[in-house]
C-alpha atoms as one frame of an Amber mdcrd trajectory, in Angstrom:
protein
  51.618 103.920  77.527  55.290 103.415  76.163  56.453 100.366  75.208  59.033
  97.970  78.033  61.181  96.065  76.339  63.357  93.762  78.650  66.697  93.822
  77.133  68.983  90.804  78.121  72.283  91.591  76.520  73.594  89.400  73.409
  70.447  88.032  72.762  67.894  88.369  70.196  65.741  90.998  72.102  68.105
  93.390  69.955  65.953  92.629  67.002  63.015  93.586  69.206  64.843  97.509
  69.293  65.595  97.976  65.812  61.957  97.132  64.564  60.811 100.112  67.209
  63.251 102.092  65.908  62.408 101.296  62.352  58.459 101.717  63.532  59.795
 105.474  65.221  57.753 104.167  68.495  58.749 105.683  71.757  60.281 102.861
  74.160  62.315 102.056  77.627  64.468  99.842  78.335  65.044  97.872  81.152
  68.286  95.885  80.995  69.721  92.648  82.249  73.201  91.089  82.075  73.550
  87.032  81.436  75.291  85.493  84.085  78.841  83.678  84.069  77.178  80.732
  82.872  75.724  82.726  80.110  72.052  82.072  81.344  69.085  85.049  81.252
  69.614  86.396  85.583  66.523  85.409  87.941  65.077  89.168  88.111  63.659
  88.176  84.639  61.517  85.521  86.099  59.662  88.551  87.807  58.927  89.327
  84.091  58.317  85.660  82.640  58.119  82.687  84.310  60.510  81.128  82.213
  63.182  83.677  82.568  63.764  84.669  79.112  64.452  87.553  76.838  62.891
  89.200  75.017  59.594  90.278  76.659  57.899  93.490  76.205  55.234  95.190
  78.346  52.739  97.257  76.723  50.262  98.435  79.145  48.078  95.718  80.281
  49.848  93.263  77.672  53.249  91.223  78.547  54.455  89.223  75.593  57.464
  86.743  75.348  58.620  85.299  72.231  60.571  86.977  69.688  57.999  86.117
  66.700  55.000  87.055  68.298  56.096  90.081  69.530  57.820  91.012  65.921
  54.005  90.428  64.676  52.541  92.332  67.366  54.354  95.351  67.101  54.063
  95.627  63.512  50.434  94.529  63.439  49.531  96.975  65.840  51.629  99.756
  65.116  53.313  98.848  61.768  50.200 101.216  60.168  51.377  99.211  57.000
  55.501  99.494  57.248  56.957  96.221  57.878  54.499  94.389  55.782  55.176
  92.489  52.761  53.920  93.146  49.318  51.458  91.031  48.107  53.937  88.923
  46.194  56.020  88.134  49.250  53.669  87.114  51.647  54.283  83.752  51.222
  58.249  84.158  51.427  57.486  86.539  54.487  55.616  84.096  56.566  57.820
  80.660  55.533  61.343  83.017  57.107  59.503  84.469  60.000  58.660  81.142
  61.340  61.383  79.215  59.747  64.130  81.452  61.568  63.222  80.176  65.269
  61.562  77.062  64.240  64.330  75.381  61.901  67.310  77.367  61.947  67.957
  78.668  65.248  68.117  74.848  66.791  70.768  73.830  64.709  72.717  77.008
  65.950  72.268  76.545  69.682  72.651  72.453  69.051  76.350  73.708  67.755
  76.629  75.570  70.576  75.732  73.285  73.209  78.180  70.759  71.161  81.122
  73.428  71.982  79.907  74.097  74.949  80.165  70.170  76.104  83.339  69.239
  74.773  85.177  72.335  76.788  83.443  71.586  79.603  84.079  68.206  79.795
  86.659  66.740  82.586  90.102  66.253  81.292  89.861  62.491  81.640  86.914
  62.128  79.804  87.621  64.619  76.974  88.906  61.785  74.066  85.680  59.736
  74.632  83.281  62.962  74.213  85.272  64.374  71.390  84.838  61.041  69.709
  81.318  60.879  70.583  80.668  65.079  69.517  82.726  64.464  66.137  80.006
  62.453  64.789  77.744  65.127  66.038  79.262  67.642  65.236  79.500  66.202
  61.359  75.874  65.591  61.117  74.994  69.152  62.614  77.630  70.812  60.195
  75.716  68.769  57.101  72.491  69.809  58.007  74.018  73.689  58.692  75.618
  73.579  55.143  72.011  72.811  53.727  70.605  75.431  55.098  72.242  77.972
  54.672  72.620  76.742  50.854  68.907  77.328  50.665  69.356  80.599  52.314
  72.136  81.845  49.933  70.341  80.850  46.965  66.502  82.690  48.047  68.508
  86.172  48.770  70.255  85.326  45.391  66.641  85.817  43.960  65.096  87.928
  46.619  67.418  90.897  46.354  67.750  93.277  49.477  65.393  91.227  52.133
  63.546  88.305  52.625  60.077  89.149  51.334  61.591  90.876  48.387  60.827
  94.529  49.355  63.180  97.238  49.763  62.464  97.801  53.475  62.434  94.576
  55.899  58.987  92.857  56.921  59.013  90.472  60.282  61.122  87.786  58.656
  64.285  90.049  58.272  63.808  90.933  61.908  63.971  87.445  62.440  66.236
  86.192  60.597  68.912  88.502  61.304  70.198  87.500  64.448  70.846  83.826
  63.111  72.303  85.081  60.365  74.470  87.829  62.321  75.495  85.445  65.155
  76.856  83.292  62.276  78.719  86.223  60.521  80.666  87.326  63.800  81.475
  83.538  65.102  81.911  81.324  61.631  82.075  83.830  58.826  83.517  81.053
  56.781  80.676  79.620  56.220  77.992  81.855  55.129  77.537  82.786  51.153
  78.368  86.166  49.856  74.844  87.265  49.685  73.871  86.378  53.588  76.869
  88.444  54.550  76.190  91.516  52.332  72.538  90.779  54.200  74.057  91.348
  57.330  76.086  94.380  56.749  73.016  95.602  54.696  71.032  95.362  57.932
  74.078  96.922  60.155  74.432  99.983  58.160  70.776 100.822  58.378  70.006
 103.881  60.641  67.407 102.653  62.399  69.768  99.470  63.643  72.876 102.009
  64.531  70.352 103.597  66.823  68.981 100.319  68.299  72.238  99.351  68.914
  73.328 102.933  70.456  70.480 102.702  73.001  70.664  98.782  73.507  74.198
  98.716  74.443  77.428  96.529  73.698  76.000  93.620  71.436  78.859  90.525
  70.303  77.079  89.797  66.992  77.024  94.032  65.357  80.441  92.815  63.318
  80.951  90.776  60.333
């Protein structure tokens, strides 16, 4: 049976398309736009109870989670493409769980920081700005680390994360941190995480993902 993928725009279920395009797997897509609040719609609760994207259906299997379904696909289909060499297994598994498990909440936690100081009424505005200053300080420290650490391992790891010449699940994870980042605060990422990104933008197999996946805010650098 083909492959579902349930495609919420701007989200990281575009990472979920490229690796199928990348694995040449046939696939349909069934789409959904975020809301004005920038939330997943309701019709995706049909899908998961928790309303989120990405999900894919493959016959009697539905899967949510971006990681496990990055593993899934390539364990079951990969036939051996998308694995790491032997002497990046190690880097390979540390950035395919490190991407949604310490990375990604310091993005949305700036985010949500934005998100509460412009939403904020008028009259209350200098107290939360004083309030998300100090948050936003600590958050930007703790950013800065990290993507120190990530500038200096593609320093050493050349092309991708495992240190192969075609990406393994961690690039397919860590690419839509690193991507979001690049269109929104380019000023902060290292030389080497934004050649990463446009690496990963000018391969074929993303251009098609993209084609087939629709408008996506974070294909720019």
């Amino acid at each position: 049976m083909t492959i579902v993928v349930h495609h919420l725009n701007d989200s990281r279920s575009q990472r979920v398309l490229w690796l199928l395009e990348e694995l040449g797997l046939p696939y349909e897509i069934k789409k959904y736009q975020r809301t004005k609040q920038r939330l997943a719609p309701p019709e995706l609760l049909a899908i998961n109870p928790l309303g989120k994207s990405p999900v894919i259906t493959d016959g009697d299997v539905t899967l949510a989670e971006s990681g496990a379904i990055v593993e899934y696909l390539i364990g079951r289909y990969g036939n051996g493409k998308g694995q790491p060499n032997e002497a990046g297994k190690v880097d390979n598994l540390y950035f395919t769980h490190y991407a949604e498990g310490s990375l990604m909440p310091i993005l949305v936690q700036s985010i949500i920081n934005k998100a509460v100081r412009s939403q904020s009424p008028f009259l209350l505005r200098p107290i939360v700005n004083l309030i998300f200053n100090q948050l936003d300080t600590m958050v930007n420290s703790n950013m800065k680390k990290h993507l120190d650490m990530i500038e200096s391992h593609l320093a050493k790891s050349g092309n991708f994360f495992a240190g192969d010449t075609e990406p393994t699940s961690a690039d397919y994870l860590m690419a839509f941190p690193l991507e979001a980042l690049a269109a929104s605060a380019p000023e902060i990422l290292g030389p080497k995480s934004k050649e990463y990104v446009q690496r990963i933008h000018a391969r074929p197999a993303y251009a098609k993902a993209l084609e087939r996946g629709g408008e996506y805010a974070y294909a720019k650098l």
